[in-house]
C-alpha positions in Angstrom: 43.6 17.5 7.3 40.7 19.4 9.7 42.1 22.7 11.3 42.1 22.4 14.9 41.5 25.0 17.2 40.4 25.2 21.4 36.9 26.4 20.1 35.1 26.4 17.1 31.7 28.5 17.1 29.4 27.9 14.7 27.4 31.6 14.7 28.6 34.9 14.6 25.8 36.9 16.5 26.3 38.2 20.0 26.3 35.0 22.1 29.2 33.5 19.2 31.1 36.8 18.8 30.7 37.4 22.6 32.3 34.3 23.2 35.1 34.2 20.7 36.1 37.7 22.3 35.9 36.5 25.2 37.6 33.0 25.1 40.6 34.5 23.1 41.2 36.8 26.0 41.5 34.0 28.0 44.4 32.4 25.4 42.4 30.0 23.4 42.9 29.5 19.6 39.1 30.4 18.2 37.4 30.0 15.3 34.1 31.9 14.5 31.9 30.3 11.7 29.1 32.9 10.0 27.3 32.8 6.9 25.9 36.0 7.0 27.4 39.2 8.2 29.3 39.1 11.4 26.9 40.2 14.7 23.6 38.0 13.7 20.1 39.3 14.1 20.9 41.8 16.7 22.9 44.0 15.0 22.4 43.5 11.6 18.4 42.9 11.6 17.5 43.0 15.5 18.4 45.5 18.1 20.5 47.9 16.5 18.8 49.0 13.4 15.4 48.5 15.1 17.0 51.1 18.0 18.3 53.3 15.4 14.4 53.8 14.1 13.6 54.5 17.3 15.8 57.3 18.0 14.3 59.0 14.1 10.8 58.6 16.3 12.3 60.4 19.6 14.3 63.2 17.3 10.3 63.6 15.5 8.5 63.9 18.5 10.9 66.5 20.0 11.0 68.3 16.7 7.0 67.9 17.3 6.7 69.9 20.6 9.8 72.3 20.5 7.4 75.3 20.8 7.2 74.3 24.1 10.8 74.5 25.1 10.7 78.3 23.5 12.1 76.7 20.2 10.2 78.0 16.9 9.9 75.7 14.3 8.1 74.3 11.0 6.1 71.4 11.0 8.8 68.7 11.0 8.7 66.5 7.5 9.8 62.5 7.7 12.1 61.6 5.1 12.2 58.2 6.2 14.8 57.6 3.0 17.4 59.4 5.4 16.4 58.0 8.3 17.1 54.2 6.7 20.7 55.1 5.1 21.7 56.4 8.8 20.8 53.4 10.2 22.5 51.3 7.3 25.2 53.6 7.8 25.6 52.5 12.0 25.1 48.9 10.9 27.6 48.8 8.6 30.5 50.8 10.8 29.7 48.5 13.7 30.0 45.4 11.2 33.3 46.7 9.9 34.9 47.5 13.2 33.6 44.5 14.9 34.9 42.2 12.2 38.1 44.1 11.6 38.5 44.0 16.0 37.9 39.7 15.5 40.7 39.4 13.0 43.1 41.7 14.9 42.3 39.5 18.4 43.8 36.7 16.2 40.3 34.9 15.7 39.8 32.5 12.3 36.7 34.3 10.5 35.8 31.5 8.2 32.1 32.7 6.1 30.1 29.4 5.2 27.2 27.6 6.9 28.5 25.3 9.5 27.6 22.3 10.8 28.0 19.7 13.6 29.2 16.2 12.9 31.2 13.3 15.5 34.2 13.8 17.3 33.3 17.5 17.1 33.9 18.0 13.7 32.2 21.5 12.0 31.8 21.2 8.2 32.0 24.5 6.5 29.9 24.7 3.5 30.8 28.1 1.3 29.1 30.1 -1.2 31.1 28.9 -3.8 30.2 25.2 -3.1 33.5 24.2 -1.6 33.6 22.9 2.2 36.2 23.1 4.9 36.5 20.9 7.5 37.2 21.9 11.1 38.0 20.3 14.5 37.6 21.5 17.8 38.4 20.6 21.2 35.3 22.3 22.0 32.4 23.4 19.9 29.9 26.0 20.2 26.6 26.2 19.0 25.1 29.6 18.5 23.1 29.7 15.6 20.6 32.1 16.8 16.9 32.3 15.7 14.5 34.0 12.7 11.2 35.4 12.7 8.6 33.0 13.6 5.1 33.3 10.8 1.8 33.1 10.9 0.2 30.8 7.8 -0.9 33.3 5.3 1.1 35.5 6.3 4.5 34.6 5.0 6.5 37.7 4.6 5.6 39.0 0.9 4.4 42.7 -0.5 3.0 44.4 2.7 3.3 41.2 4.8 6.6 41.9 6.8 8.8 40.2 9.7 11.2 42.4 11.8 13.9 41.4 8.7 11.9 43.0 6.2 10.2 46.1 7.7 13.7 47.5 8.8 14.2 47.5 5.0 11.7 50.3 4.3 12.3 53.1 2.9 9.1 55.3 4.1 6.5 54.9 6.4 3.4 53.6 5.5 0.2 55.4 6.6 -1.8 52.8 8.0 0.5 49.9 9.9 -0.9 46.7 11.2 1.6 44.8 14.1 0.7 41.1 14.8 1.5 40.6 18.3 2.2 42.9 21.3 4.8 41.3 22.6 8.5 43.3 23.6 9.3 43.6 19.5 5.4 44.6 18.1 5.4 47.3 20.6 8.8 48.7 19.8 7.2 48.7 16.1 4.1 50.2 17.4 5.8 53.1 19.1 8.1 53.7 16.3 5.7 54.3 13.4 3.4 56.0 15.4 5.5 58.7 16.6 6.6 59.2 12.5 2.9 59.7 12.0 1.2 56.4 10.9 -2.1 55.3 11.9 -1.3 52.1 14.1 -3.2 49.1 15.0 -1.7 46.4 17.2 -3.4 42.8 17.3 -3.1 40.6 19.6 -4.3 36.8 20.6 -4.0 37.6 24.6 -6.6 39.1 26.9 -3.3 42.4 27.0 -0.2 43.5 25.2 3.1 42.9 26.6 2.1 39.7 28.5 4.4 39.0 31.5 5.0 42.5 32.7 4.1 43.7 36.0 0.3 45.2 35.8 1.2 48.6 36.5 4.1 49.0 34.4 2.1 47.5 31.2 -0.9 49.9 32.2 0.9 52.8 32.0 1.9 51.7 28.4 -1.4 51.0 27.1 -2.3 54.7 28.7 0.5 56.3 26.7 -0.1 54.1 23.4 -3.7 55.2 23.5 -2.5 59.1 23.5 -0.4 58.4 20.4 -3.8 56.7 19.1 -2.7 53.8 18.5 -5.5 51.0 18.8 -4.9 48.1 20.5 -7.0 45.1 19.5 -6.2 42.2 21.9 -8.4 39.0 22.3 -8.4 38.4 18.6 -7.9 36.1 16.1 -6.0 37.0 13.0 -7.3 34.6 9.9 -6.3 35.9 7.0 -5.8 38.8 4.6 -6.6 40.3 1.0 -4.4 42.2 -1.1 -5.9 45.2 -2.6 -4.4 46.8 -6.2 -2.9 49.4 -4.3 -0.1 47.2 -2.8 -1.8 47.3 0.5 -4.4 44.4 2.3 -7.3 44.1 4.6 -6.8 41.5 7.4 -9.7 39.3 8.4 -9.6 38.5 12.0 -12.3 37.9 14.5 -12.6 40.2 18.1 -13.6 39.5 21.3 -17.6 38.8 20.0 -16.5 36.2 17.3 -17.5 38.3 14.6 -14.9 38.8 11.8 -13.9 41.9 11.3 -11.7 43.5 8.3 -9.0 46.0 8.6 -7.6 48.2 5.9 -3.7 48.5 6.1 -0.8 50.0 3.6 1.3 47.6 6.1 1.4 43.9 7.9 4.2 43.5 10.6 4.3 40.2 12.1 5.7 39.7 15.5 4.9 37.0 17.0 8.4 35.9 18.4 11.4 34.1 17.1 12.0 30.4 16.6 15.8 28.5 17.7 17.6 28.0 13.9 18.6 24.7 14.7 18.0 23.8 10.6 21.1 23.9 9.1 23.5 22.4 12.0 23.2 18.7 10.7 23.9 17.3 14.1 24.0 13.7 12.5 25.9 11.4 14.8 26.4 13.5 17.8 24.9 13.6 21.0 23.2 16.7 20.7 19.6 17.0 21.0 16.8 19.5 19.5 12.9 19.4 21.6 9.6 19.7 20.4 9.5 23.1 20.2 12.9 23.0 18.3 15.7 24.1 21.3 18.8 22.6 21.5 18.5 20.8 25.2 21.3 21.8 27.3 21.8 21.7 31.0 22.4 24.5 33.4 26.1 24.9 32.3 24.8 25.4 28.3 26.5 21.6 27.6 24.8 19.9 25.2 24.4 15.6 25.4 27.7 15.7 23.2 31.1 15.7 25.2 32.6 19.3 24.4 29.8 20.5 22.4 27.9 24.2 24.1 24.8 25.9 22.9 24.1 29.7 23.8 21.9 32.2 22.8 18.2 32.2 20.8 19.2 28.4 20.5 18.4 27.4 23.7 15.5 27.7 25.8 16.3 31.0 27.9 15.6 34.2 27.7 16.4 35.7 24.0 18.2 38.6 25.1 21.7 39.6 23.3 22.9 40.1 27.2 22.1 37.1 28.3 24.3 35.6 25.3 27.1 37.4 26.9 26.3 36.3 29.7 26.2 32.3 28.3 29.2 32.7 26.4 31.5 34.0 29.4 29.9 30.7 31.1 30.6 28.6 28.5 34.3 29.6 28.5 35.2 29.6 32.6 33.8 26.1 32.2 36.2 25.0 29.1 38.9 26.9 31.6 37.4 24.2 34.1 37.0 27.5 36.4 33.7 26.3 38.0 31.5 29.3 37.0 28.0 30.1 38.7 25.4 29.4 36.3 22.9 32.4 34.9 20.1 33.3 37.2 17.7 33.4 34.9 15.4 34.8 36.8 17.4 37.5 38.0 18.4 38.8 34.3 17.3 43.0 33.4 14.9 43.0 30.6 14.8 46.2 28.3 12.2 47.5 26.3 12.5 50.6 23.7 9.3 51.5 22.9 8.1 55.2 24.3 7.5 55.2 27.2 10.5 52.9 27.3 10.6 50.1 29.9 12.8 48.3 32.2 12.8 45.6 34.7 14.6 42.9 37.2 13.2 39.9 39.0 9.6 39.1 39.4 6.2 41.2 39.2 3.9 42.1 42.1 1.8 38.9 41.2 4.3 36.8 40.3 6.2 37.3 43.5 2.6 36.6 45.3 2.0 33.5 43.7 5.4 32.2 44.3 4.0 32.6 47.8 6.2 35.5 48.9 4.5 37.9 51.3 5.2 41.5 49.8 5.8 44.9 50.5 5.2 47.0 47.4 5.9 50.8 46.9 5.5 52.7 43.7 6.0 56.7 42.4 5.1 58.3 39.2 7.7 60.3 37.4 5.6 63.5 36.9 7.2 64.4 40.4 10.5 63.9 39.6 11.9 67.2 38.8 14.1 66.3 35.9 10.9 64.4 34.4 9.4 67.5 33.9 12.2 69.3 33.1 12.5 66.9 29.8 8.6 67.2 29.5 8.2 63.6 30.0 5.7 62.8 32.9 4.3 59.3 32.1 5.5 56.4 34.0 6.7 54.8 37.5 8.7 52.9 39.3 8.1 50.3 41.5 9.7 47.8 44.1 8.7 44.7 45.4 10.4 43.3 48.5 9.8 40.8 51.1 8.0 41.3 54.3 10.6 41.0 57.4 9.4 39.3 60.6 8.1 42.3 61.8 6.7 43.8 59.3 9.1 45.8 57.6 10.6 45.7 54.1 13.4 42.9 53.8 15.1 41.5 50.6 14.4 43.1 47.4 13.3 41.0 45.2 12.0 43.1 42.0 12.5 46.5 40.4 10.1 47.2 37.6 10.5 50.8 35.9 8.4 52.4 32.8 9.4 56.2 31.7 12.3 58.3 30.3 15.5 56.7 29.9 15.1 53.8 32.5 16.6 51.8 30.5 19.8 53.4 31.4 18.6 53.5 34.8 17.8 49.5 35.6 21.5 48.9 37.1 20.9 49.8 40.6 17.9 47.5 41.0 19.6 45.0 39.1 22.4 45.3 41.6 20.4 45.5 44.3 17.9 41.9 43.1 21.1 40.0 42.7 22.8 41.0 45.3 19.8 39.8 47.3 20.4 43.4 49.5 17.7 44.6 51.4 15.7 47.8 51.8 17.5 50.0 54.1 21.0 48.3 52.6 20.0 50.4 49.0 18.2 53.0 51.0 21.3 54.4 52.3 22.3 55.3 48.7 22.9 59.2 47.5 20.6 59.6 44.4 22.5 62.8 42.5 19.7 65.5 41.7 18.1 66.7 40.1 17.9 62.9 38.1 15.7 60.6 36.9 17.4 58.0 39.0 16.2 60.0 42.1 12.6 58.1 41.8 14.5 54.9 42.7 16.3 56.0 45.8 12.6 57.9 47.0 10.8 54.8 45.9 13.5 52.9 47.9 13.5 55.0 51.0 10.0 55.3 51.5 9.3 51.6 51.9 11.6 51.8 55.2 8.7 53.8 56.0 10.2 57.3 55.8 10.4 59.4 52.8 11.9 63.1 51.3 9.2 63.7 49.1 6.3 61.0 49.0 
């Protein structure tokens, strides 16, 4: 006899969790299917440890200049042995609490590798060898995704993904990162500020492809003061190990000639693939594209009756938000509470690296081309007063609204910050994007000060044409 159950979800990463949470607090009878730890990529090999690194590379580079907050020190030392057991250490707590918060909530924790057969049938197969069999009146698929590779490159010695470099236990001296995308530069930044010698390569004419111009200049600007070298318009073809457990990558620049790069370290981050592989599927409805997504329409239903997919599975943004977001969807719709589907386009984007960067809706050119006619304002933080009070000058914010009938800022339609701490600071434009609220609207809005979030009230206020300080 199958166990049967309101939902079964086959993935225990933040779009499964979130919605086994989420749909038990709604009074369904949920089970959660993982054959890993519970929280996925995100918290065991994603976001959380890869955050946690970054916060060892803020603490050094404070450390670094404390003479200049009247604070006499040594030259700080990386012991990067510590700085891996305390992010082990936050991992683990998280796992434990998170499980233990599951199993209190009443949710069926079953470990194995599931997968989808007919009438909604999940097939649990466990480390042991044995299977279980369970039945849903709904299923949902949220399998997640895993680093994608490069040929040659297959993670192995000094060739890493984003799995195995958050395994290290020191920091190597001379780091390669494949790709400048969102993940490569969080890499970048991070060993960087711990004092390696960092190369990023990437395939595009720029790093961080898809960000507004201005806000992905100002990285560049403060990548190059950490001397990091960013190589884009290449094309990486291979590499040779050396007998000191290190390699030199062959790739070609901008000229076509190959060129060779000495490196203690290889990170590859090129993106993530759906991990569709293991979810059988056989005899369902369900299908997989090309590019290997499970197809769903604008509710996350898949072609079989009952059956969901959410998160890195599907083809939308591979945020862990936006897999709250599709599991809280995926629920109200069970309920048959006719939810609004995600605005994709509308969703806040958050990247760690230093100078750390933020952003809602689309960039000045993207706005443009979708043949929107613009007003744009933008100020730097080095005349915010609590910018320089924290000693961190570098970056901007900038809004992109639509031009009223006569001329005057209307809608607001993007909010694009880079600089301290705005990704705690992103809420207000996010509000303000999808609330579809205009310029004076969020102008009238007290900024506390001295704050960081006072650059997005001034940045605000002065496209209505008047301003305090710009």
């Amino acid at each position: 006899m199958s166990a049967q159950f309101d939902l079964v979800v086959i993935g225990g990463g933040p779009g499964g969790y979130g919605a086994a949470l989420y749909a038990t607090s709604a009074g369904l009878n949920v089970a959660v299917v993982e054959k890993g730890s519970m929280g996925g990529t995100c918290l065991n090999r994603g976001c959380i440890p890869a955050k946690a690194f970054l916060e060892t590379a803020a603490v050094q580079r404070h450390v670094a200049h404390a003479a200049e907050f009247g604070i006499e020190s040594s030259a700080p030392v990386v012991n990067f042995a510590v700085a891996q057991a305390r992010k082990q250490k936050i991992v683990d707590g998280i796992v434990k609490s998170l499980s233990g918060f599951m199993k209190s909530k009443k949710i069926t924790i079953i470990e194995g590798t599931g997968s989808l057969g007919p009438d909604r049938t999940v097939t649990v197969q466990k480390a042991d060898g044995s299977t279980e069999v369970l039945a849903g009146t709904n299923v949902l698929l949220a399998a997640g995704s895993v680093p994608r590779t490069i040929p040659g490159f297959e993670p192995s010695g000094p060739v890493m993904t984003s799995d195995e470099v958050l395994m290290l236990d020191h920091v190597p001296a001379r780091v390669a990162v494949i790709g400048g995308g969102a993940i490569g530069c969080e890499f970048a930044s991070t060993f960087a500020d711990l004092g390696a010698k960092v190369t990023i390569l990437e395939g595009l004419p720029k790093i961080l492809p898809g960000l507004d111009a201005d806000v992905a200049n100002v990285v560049v600007r403060s990548f190059k003061k950490k001397q990091i070298d960013i190589r884009t318009g290449v094309k990486v073809m291979g590499h040779t190990l050396n007998g000191s457990g290190g390699t030199t990558i062959h790739f070609s620049g901008g000229e076509g000639d190959v060129e060779n790069l000495e490196v203690d370290a290889v990170v590859v981050s090129i993106g993530r693939r759906p991990y569709a592989d293991q979810l059988g599927l056989g005899g369902t409805g369900v299908r997989v594209s090309d590019r290997g997504f499970v197809e769903v329409d604008e509710y996350c239903r898949t072609g079989e009756p009952g059956v969901y997919a959410i998160g890195d599975l599907i083809n939308t943004p591979a945020l862990a938000h936006v897999g709250y977001a599709e599991a809280i969807l995926v629920t109200k719709h069970i309920l048959g509470e006719s939810p609004v589907p995600v605005a994709y386009d509308r969703v806040p984007w958050a990247i760690y690296c230093h100078p750390e960067v933020a952003f809602v809706g689309p960039s000045e050119e993207a706005a443009r081309e979708a043949g929107h006619d613009v007003v744009v304002a933008k100020h730097q933080f080095r005349a915010n007063s609590r910018a320089q009070i924290l000693g961190e000058l570098d970056g901007l914010v900038k809004i992109i609204a639509k031009r009223a009938a006569d001329g005057s800022a209307g809608q607001v339609l993007g909010v694009h910050m880079v600089g301290p701490w705005v990704t705690e600071q992103l809420s207000g434009g996010y509000l303000a994007v999808n609330w579809e609220a205009t310029v004076p609207e969020v102008a009238e809005f007290i900024q506390p000060h001295p704050s960081l979030t006072e650059l997005f009230g001034e940045t605000m206020l002065s496209l209505t044409g008047r301003s305090l300080n710009a």
